[in-house]
N, C-alpha and C positions, 0 to 999 in steps of 0.2 A: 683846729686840726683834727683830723681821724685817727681814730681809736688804732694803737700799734698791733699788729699780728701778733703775733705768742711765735717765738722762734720756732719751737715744734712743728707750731702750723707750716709756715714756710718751707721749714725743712721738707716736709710732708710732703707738700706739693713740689717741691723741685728736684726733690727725688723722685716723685710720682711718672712728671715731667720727661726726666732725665732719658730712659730709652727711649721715649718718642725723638726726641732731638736727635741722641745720636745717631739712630737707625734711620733718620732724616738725613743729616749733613753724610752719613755714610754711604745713600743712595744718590743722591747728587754729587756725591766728589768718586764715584766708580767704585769703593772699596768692599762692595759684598759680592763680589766674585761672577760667574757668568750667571748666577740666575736669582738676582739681586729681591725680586721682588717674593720669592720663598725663602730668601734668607730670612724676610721680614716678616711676612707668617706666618714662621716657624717662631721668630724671635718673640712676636704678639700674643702666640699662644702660652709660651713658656713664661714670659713677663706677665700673664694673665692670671695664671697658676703661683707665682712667686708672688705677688698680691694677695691672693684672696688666703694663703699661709699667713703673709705676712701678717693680714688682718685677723686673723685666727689666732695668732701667735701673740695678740695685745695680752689677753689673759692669763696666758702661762707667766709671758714677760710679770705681770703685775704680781702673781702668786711666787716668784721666784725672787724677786727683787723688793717685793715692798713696797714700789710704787703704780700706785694707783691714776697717776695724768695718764698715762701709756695707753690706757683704757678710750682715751676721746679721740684716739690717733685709730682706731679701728673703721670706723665710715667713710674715712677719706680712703683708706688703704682699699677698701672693699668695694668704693668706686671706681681705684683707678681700674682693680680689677677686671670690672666692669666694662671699663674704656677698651682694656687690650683684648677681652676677649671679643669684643663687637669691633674692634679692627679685624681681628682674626676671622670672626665670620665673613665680613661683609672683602675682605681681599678673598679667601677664599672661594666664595660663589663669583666674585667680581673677575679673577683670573680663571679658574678651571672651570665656571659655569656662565660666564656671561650674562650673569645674573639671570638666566632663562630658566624660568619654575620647572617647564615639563621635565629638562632635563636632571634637577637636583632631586626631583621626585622618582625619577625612574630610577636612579643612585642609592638612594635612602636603602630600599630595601638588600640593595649590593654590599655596601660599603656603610657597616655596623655601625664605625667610629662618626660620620656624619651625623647619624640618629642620636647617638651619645652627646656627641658636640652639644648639636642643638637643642635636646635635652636640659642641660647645665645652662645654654646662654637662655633659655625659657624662664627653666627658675630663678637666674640669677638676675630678670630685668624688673620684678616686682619688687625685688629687695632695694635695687637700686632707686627705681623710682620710691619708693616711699621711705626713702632715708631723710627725705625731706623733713622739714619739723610740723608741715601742717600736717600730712601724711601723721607722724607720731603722733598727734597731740587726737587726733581724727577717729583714728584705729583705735588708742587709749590700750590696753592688755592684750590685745588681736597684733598691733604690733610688735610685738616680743615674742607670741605664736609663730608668726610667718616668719619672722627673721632668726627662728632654730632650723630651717633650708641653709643659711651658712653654713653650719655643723657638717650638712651632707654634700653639698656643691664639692668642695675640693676633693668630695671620693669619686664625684662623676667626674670631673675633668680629669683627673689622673686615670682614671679608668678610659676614657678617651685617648690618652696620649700612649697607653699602652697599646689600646687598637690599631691609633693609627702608627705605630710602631711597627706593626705587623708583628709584636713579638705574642708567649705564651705565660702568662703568669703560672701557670699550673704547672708545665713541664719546663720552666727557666727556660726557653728557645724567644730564639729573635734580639731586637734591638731595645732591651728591654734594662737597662743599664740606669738612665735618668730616673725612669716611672717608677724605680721601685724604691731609688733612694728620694722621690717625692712622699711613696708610699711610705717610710719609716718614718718622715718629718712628720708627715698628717698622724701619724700613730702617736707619735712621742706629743703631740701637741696634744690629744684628747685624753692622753692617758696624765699628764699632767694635771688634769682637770678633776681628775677622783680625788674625793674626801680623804684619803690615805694621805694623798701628797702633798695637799693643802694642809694636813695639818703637821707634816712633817717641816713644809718650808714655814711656814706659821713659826715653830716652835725654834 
């Protein structure tokens, strides 16, 4: 017989899973309202962003609790990431640009949050791809180099969801209510990370 999964693992993935399914069954059974397929854009972008926290968040968890597995549950979290934000993209050009280049290009320089977007899903597809283990084994200390772009992707995708908010971070104006309480989680998770608090929860 084959080697059992480590519960964690499963977990991992079927919560990974979990909004792709329901944001599935809920666009087949009619329940996202009359414009079903930005509910789901919307949804993919924010399930993309709630990922790459979540996998950012392995390390606080492990400085806070004491455990250290928490820590192996980061690369799957970082690729689900991964997945919804590359849902996000490719429904995005696929409904409001017909996947037609000229026209996302002539947009780009209009519409700030675009160039952000794609920004974040740029850096975030080397990380994905070379989560692999030949990738790590390959790279050798170059891979722990490029994958400190973690640290900064969830500042560009929040900084994107602000744009395309149309809100102001500077003067608080607009729809700017989610991004910033994204922005405190991304604070509180790197500021966990200082020597101070590591050796407060330590002790």
């Amino acid at each position: 017989m084959g080697k059992t999964l480590p519960t964690a693992r499963i977990f991992t993935h079927l919560f990974g899973l979990l909004p792709a399914a329901l944001y599935s069954f809920w666009f087949f059974s009619g329940r996202l309202g009359v414009n079903p397929v930005q509910s789901i854009q919307q949804a993919s972008g924010q399930w993309a962003l709630n990922f790459l926290l979540l996998s950012l968040a392995c390390t606080p968890i492990a400085i806070v609790t004491g455990n250290k597995k928490v820590l192996s549950r980061r690369q799957a979290l970082g690729n689900y990431g991964y997945f919804y934000a590359t849902s996000h993209f490719l429904i995005f050009i696929g409904v409001d640009y017909q996947f037609n280049l000229n026209w996302i290009l002539a947009d780009v320089g209009t519409k700030m949050y675009i160039l952000i977007g794609l920004s974040a899903l740029l850096l975030l597809s080397p990380l994905a791809v070379t989560s692999l283990v030949w990738f790590k084994k390959r790279m050798g200390k170059n891979w722990k180099k490029l994958h400190l772009l973690a640290y900064l992707i969830p500042a560009i995708v929040i900084w994107h969801y602000f744009a395309a908010s149309k809100g102001n971070l500077f003067t608080l104006q607009g729809n700017i209510t989610k991004p910033l309480v994204y922005l405190a989680v991304y604070a509180a998770l790197l500021i966990i990370r200082l020597p101070i608090f590591r050796r407060f929860f330590n002790r």
